[in-house]
Backbone as ProteinMPNN parsed JSONL, in Angstrom:
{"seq_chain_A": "XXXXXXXXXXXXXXXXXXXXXXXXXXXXXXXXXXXXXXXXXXXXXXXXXXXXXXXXXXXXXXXXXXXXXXXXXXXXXXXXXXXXXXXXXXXXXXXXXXXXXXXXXXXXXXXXXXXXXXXXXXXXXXXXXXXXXXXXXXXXXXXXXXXXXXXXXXXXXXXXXXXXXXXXXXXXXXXXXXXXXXXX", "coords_chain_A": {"N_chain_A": [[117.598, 234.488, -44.114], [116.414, 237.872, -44.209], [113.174, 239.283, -44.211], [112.263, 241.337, -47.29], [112.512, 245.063, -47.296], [111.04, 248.066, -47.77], [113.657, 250.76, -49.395], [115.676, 253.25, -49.116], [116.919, 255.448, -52.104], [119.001, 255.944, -54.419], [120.54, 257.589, -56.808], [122.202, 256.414, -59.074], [120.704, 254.34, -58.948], [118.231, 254.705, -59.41], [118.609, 255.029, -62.158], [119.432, 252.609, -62.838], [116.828, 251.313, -62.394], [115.667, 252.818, -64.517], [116.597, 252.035, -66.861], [116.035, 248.707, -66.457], [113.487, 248.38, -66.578], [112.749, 249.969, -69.399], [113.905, 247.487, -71.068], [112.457, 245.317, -69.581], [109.735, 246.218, -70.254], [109.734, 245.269, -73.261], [107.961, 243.376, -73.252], [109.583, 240.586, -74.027], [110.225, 236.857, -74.499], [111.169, 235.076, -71.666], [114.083, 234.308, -70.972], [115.476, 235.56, -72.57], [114.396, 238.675, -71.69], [115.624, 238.025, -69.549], [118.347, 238.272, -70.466], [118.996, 240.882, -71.465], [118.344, 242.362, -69.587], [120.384, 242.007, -68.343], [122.816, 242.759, -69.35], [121.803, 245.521, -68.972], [122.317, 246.078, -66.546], [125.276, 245.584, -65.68], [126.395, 247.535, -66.622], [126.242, 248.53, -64.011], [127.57, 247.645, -62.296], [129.951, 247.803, -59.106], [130.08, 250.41, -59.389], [130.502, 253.342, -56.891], [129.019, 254.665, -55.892], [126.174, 253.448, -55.941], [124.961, 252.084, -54.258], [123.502, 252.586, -50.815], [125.047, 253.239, -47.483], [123.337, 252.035, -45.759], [122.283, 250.078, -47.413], [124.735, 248.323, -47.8], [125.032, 246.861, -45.202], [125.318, 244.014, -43.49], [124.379, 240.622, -42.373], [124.914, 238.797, -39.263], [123.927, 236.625, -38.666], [123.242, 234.861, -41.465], [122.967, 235.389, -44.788], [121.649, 239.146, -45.768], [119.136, 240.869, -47.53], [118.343, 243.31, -49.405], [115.957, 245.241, -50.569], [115.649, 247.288, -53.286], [114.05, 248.317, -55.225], [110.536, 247.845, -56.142], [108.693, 247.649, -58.787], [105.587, 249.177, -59.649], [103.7, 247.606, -60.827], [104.481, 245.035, -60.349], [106.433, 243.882, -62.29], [108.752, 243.631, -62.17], [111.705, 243.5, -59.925], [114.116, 244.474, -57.784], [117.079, 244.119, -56.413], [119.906, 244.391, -53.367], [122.216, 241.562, -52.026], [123.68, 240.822, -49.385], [126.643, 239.444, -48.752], [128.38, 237.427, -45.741], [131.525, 236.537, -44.802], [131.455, 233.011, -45.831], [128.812, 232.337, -45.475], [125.484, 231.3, -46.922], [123.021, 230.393, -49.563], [120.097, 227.617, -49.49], [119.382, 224.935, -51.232], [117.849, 225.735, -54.24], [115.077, 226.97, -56.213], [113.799, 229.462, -58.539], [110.701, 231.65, -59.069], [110.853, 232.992, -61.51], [112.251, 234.525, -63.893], [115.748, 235.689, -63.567], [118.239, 237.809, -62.521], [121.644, 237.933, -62.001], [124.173, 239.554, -60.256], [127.242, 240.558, -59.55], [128.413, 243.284, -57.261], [130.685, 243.366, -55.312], [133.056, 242.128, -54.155], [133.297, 238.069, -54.307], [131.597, 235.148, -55.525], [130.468, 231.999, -55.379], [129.136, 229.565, -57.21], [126.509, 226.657, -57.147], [125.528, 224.421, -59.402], [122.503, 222.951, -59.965], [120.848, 219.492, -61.57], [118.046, 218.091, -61.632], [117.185, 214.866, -61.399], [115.074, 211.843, -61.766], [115.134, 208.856, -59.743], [114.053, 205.841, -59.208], [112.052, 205.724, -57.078], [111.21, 208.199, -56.579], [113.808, 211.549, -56.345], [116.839, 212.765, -57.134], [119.478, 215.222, -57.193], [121.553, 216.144, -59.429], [125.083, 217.225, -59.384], [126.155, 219.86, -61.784], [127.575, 221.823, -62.191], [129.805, 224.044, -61.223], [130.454, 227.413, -60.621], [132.519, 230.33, -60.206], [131.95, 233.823, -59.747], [133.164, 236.647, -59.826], [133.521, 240.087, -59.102], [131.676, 242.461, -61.145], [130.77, 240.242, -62.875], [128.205, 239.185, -64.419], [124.877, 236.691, -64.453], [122.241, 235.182, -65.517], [119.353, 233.357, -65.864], [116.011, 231.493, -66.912], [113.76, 229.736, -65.43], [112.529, 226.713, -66.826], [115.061, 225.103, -65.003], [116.729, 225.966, -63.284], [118.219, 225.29, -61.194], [119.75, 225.673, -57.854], [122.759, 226.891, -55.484], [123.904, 229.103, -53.874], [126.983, 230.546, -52.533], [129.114, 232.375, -50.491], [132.009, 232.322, -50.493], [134.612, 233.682, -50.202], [137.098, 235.777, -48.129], [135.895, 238.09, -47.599], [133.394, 240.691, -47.239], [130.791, 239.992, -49.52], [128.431, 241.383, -51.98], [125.891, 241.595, -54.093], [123.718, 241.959, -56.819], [120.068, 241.572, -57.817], [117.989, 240.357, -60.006], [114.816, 240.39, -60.215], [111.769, 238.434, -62.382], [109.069, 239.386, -60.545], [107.423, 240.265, -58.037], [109.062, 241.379, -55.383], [108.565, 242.261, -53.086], [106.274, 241.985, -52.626], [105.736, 239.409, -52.216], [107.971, 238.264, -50.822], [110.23, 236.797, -51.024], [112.356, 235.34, -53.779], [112.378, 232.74, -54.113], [111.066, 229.828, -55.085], [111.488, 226.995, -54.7], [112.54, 224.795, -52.451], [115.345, 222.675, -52.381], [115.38, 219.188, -50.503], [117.011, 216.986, -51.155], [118.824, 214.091, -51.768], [122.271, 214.694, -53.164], [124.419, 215.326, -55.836], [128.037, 215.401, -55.648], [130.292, 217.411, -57.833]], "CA_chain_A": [[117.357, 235.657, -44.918], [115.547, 238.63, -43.609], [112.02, 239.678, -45.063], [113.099, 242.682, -47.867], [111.776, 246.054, -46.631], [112.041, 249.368, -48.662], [114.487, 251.471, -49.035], [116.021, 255.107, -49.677], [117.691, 255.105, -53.442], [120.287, 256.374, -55.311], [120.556, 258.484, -58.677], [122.161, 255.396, -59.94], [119.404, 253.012, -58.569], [117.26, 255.386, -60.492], [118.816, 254.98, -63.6], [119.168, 251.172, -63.771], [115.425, 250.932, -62.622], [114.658, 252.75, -65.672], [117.384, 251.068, -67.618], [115.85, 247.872, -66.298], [112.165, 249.011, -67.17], [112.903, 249.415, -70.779], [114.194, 246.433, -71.175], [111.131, 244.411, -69.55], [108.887, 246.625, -71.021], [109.422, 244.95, -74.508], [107.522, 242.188, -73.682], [110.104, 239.555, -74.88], [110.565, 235.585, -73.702], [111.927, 235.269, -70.22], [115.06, 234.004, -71.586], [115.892, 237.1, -73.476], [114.521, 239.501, -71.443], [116.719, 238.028, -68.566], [120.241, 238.127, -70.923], [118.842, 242.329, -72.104], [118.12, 242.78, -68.128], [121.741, 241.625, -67.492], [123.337, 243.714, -70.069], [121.182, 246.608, -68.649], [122.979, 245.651, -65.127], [126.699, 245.182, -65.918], [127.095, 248.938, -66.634], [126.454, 249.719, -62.67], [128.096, 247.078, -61.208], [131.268, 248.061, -58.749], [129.906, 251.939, -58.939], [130.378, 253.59, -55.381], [127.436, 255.631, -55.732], [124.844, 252.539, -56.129], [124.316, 251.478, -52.971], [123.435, 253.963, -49.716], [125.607, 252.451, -46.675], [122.825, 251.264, -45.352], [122.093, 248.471, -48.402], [125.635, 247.636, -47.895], [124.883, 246.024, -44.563], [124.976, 242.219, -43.446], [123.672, 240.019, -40.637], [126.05, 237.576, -39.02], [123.454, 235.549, -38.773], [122.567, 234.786, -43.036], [123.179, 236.712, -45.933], [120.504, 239.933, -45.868], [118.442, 241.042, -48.817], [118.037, 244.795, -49.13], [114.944, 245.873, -51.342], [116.078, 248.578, -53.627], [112.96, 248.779, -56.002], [110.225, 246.932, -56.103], [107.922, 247.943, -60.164], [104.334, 248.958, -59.493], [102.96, 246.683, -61.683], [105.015, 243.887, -60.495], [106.863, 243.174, -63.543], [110.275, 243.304, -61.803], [112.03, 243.948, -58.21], [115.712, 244.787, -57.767], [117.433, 243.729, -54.454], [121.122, 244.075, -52.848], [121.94, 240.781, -51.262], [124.662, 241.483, -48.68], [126.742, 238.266, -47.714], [129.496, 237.642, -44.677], [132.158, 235.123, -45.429], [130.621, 231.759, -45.394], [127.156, 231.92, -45.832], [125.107, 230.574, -48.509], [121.661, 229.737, -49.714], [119.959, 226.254, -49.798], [119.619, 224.41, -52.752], [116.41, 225.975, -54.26], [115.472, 227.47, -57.634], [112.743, 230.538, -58.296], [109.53, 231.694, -59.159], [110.529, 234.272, -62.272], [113.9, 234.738, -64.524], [116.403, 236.212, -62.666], [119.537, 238.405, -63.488], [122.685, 238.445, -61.075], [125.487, 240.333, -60.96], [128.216, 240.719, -58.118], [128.886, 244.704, -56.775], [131.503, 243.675, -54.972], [133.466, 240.54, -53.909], [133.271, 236.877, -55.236], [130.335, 234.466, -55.157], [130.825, 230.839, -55.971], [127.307, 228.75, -57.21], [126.853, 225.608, -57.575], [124.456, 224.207, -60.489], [121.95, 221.152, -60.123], [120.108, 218.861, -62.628], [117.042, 217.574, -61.198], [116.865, 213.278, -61.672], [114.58, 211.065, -61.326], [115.718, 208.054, -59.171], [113.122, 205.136, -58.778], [110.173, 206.155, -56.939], [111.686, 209.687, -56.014], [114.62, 212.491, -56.64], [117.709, 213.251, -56.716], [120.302, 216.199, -57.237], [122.765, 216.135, -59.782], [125.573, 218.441, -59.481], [126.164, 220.078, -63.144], [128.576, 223.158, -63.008], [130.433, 224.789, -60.281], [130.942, 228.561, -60.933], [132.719, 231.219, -59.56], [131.217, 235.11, -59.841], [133.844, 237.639, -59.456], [133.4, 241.838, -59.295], [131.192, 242.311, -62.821], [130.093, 239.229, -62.897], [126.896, 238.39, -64.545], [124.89, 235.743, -65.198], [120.783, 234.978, -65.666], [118.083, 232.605, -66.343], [114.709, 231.757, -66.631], [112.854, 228.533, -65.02], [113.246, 225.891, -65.605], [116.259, 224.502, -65.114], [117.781, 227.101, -62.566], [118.057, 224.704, -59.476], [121.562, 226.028, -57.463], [122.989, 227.005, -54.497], [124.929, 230.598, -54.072], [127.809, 230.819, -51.532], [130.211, 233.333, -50.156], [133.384, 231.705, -50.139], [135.859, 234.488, -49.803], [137.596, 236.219, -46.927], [135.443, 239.665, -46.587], [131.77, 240.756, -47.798], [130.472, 240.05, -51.042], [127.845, 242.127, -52.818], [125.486, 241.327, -55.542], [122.343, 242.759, -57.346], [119.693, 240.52, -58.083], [116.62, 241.298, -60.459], [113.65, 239.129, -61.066], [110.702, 239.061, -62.774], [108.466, 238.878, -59.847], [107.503, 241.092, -57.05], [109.222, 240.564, -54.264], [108.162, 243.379, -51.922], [105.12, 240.748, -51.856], [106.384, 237.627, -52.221], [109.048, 238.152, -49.591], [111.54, 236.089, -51.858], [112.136, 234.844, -55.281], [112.74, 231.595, -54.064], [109.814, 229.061, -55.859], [110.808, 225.751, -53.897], [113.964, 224.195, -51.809], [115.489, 221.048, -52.245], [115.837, 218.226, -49.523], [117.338, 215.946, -51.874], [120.395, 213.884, -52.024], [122.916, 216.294, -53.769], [126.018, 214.548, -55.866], [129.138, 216.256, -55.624], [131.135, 217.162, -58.906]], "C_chain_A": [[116.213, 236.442, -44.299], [114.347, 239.036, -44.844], [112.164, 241.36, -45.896], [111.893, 243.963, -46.961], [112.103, 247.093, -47.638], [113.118, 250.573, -48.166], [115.305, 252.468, -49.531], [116.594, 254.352, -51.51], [118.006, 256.154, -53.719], [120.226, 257.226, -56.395], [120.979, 257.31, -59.46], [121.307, 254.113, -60.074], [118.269, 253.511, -59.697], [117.437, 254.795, -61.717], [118.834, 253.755, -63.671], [117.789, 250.675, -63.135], [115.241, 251.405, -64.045], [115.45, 252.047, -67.267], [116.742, 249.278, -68.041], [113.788, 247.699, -66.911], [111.951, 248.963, -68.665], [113.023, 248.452, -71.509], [113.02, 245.372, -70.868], [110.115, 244.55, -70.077], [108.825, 246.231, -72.817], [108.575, 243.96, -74.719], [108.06, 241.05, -74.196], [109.985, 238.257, -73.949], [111.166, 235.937, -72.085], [113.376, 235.34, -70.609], [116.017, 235.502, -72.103], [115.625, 237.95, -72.538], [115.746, 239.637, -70.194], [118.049, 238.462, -68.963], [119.698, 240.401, -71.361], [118.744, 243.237, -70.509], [120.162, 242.976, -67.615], [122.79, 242.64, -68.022], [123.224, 245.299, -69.771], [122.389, 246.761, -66.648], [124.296, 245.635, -65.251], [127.306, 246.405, -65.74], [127.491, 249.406, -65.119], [127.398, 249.11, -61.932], [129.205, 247.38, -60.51], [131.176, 249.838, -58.375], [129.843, 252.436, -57.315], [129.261, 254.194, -55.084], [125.972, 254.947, -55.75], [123.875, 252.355, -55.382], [124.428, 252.734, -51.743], [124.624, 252.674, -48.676], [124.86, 251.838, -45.803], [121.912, 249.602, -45.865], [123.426, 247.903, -48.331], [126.05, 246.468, -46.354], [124.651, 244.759, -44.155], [124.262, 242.406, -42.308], [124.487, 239.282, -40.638], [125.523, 236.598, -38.518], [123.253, 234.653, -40.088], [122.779, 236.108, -43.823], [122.001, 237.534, -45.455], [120.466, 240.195, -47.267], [117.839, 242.544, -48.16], [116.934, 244.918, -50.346], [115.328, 247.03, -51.568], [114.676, 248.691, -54.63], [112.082, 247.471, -56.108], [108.835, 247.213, -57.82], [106.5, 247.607, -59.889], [103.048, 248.294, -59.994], [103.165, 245.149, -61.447], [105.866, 243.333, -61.035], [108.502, 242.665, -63.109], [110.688, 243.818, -60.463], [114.038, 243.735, -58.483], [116.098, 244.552, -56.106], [119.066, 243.415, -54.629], [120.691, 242.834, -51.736], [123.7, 240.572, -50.547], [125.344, 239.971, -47.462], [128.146, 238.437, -47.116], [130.056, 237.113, -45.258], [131.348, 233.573, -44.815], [129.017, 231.345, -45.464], [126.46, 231.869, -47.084], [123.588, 230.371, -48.197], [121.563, 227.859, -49.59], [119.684, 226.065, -51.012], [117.864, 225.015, -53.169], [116.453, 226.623, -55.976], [114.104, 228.92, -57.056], [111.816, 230.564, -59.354], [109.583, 232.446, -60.42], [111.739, 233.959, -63.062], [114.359, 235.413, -63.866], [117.57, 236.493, -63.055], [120.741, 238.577, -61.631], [123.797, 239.139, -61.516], [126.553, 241.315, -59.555], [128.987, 242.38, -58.083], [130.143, 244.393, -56.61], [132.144, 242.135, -54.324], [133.445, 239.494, -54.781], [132.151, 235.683, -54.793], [130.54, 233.025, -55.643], [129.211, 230.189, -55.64], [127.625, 227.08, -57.366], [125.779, 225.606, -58.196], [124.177, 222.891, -60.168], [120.818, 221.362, -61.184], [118.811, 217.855, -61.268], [116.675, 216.101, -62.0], [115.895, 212.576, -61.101], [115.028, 209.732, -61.021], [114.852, 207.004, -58.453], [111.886, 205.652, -58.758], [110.543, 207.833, -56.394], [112.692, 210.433, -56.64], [115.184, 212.435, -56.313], [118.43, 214.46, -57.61], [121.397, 216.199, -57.967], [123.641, 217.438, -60.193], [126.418, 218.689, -61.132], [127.281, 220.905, -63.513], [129.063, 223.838, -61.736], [131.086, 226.405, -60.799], [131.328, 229.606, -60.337], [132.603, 232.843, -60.119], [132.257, 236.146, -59.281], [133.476, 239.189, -59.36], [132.583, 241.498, -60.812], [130.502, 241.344, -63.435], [128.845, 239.299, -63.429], [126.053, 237.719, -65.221], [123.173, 235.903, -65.519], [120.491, 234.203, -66.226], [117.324, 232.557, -66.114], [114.351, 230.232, -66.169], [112.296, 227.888, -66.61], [114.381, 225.981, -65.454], [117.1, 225.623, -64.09], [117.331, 226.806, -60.898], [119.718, 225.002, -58.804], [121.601, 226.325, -56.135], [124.3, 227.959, -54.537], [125.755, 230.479, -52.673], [128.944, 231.766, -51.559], [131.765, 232.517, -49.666], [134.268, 232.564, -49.839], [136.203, 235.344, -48.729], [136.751, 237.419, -46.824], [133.831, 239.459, -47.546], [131.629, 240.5, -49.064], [128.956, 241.224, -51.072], [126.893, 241.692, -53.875], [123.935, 241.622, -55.639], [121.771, 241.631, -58.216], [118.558, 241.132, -58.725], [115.854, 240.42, -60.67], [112.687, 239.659, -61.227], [109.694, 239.032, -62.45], [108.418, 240.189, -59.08], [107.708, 240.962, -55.705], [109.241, 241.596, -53.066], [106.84, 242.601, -51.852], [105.206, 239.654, -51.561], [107.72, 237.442, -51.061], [110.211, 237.384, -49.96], [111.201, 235.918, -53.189], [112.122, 233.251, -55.405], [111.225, 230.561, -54.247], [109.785, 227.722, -54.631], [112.314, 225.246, -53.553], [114.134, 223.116, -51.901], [116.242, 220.616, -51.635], [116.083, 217.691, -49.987], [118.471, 215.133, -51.619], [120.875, 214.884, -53.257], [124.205, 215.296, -54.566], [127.051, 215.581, -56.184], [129.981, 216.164, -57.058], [132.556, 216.499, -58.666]], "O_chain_A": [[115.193, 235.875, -43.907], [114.562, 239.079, -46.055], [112.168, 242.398, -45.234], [110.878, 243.762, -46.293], [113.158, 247.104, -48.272], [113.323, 251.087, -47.066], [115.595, 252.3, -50.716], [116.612, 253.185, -51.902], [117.478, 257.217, -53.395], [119.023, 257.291, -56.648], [120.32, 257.042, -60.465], [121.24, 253.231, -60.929], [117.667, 252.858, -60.549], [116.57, 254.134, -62.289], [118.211, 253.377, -64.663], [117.572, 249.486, -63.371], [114.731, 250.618, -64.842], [114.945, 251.72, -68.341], [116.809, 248.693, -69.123], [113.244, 246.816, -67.574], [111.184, 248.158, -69.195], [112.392, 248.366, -72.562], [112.637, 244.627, -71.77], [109.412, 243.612, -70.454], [108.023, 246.795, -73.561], [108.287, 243.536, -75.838], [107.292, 240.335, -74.84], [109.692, 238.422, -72.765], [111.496, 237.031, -71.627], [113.903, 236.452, -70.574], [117.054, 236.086, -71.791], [116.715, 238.364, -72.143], [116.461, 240.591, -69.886], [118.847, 238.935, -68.154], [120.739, 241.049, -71.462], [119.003, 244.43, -70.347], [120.82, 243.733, -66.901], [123.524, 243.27, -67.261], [124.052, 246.153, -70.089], [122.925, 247.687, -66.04], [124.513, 245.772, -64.047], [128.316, 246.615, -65.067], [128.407, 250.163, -64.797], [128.04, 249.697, -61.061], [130.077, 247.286, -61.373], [131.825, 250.445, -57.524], [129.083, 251.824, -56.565], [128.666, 254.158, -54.007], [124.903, 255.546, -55.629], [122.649, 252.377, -55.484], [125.273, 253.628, -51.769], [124.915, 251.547, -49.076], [125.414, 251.084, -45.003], [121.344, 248.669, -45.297], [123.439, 246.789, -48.854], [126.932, 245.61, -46.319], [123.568, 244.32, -44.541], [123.796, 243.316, -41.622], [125.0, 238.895, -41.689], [126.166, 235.704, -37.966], [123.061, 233.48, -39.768], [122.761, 237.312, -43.569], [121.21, 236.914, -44.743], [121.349, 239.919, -48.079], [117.252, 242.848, -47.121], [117.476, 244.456, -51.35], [115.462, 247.879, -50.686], [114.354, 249.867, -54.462], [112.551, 246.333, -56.155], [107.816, 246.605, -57.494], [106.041, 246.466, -59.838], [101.859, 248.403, -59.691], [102.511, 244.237, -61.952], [106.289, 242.283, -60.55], [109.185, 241.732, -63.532], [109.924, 244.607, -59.907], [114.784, 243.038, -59.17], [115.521, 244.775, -55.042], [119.571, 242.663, -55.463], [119.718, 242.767, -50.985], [124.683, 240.232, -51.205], [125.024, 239.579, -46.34], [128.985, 239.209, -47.581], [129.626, 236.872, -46.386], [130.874, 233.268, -43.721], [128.379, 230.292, -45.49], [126.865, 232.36, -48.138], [123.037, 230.233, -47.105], [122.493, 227.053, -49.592], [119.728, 226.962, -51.855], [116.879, 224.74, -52.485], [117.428, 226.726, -56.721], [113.683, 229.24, -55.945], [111.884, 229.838, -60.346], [108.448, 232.758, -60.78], [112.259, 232.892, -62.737], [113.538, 236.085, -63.242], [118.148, 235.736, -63.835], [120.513, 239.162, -60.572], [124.267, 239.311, -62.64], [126.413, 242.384, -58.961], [129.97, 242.633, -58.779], [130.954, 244.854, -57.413], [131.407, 241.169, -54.127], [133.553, 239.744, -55.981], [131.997, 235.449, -53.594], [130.949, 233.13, -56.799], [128.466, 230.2, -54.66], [128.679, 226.5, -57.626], [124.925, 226.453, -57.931], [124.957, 221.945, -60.064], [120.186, 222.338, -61.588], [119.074, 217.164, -60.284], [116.009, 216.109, -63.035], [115.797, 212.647, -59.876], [115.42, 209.17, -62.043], [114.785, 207.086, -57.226], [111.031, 205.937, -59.596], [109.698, 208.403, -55.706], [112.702, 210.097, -57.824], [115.132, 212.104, -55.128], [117.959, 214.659, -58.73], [122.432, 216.253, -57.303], [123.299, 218.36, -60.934], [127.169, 217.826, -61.585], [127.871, 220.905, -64.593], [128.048, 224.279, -61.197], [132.193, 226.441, -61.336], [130.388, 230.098, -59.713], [133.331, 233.042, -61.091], [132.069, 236.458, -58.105], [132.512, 239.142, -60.124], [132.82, 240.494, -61.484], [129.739, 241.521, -64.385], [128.11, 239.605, -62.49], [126.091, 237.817, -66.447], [122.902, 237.066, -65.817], [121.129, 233.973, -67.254], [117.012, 233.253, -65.149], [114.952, 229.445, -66.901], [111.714, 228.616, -67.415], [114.903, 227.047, -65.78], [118.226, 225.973, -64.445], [116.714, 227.373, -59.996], [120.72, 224.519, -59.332], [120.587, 226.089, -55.479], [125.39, 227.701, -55.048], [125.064, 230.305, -51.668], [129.642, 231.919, -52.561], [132.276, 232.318, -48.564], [134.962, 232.124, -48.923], [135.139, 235.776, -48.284], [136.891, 237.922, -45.709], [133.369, 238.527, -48.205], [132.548, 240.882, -49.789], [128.612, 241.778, -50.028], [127.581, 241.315, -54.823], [123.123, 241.529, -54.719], [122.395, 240.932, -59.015], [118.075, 242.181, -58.298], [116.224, 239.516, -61.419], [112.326, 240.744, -60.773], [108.857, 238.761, -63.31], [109.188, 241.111, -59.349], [106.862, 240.552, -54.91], [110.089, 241.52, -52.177], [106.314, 242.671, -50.741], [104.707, 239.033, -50.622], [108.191, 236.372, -50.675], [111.167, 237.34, -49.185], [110.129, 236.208, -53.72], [111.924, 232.613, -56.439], [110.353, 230.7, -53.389], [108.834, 227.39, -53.923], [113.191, 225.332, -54.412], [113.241, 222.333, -51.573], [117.428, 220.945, -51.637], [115.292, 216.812, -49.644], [119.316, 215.828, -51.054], [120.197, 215.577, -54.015], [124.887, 214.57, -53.843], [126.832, 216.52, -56.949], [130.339, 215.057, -57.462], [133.304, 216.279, -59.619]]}, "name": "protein", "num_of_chains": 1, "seq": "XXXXXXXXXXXXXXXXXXXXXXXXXXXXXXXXXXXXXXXXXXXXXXXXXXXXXXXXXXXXXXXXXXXXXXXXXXXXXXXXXXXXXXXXXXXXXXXXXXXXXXXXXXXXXXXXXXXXXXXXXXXXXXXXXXXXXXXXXXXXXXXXXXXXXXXXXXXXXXXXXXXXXXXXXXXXXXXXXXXXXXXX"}
């Protein structure tokens, strides 16, 4: 994954920043504000006008991460994350609540439970889900240990929001896990 950078925006980027703004701006739980974030997000998803053609770009090395807004206060950051066929994250969770929601293509996750196993950890796999066009889902830490992959034949698409700033933080990603992993 490349380090986000900024970048031009949209009339509709506009509007679900301030869509997305309202919504954080109530001050509510993570929990909530993530499922009022997501709701705020659903309306754009699939729009042709969202993305410039230069957020719709990959790498054929790793998914890329386009920085579309990043909230001068911090409170929230919006990012296209632009994957080939086949590539995927590692198993990791994040630093904030976090709202997804697939532009374009299909995204398949997988869900882990974090066990304790003697004197150490392991990985239990919990939920296998697949993310179509419209798609979206969110949560807040804990419990949001997974692993996102591009399974399908052409690009996928998907808009990611957390409640973090990641025009500093350079990801959302909190901590990766080397674990054993069990397969559903």
């Amino acid at each position: 994954m490349t380090t986000p950078t900024a970048a031009p925006t949209t009339a509709r980027i506009d509007q679900l920043v301030d869509d997305v703004r309202e919504a954080v701006g109530r001050g509510l739980p993570p929990d909530t504000t993530a499922y009022l974030v997501g709701e705020r997000l659903a309306a754009h998803l699939g729009s042709p006008d969202l993305l410039t053609p230069g957020q719709r770009e990959g790498d054929p090395d790793h998914y890329r991460q386009h920085l579309l807004h990043a909230e001068h206060d911090g409170s929230f950051s919006i990012v296209a994350l632009v994957w080939l066929p086949g590539q995927e994250t590692c198993v990791h969770d994040h630093v904030s609540w976090c709202v997804t929601g697939v532009h374009e293509g299909t995204e398949s996750e997988r869900r882990y439970r974090l066990v304790p196993d003697g004197t150490t950890a392991r990985l239990v796999a919990t939920e296998d889900v697949v993310n179509a066009q419209g798609d979206v889902c969110g949560f807040a830490p804990p419990g949001d240990i997974h692993r996102v992959r591009n399974s399908c034949s052409s690009t996928a698409i998907s808009i990611h929001i957390y409640g973090a700033d990641i025009s500093r933080l350079g990801s959302s990603v909190r901590r990766v896990y080397d674990l054993p992993a069990d397969e559903l």
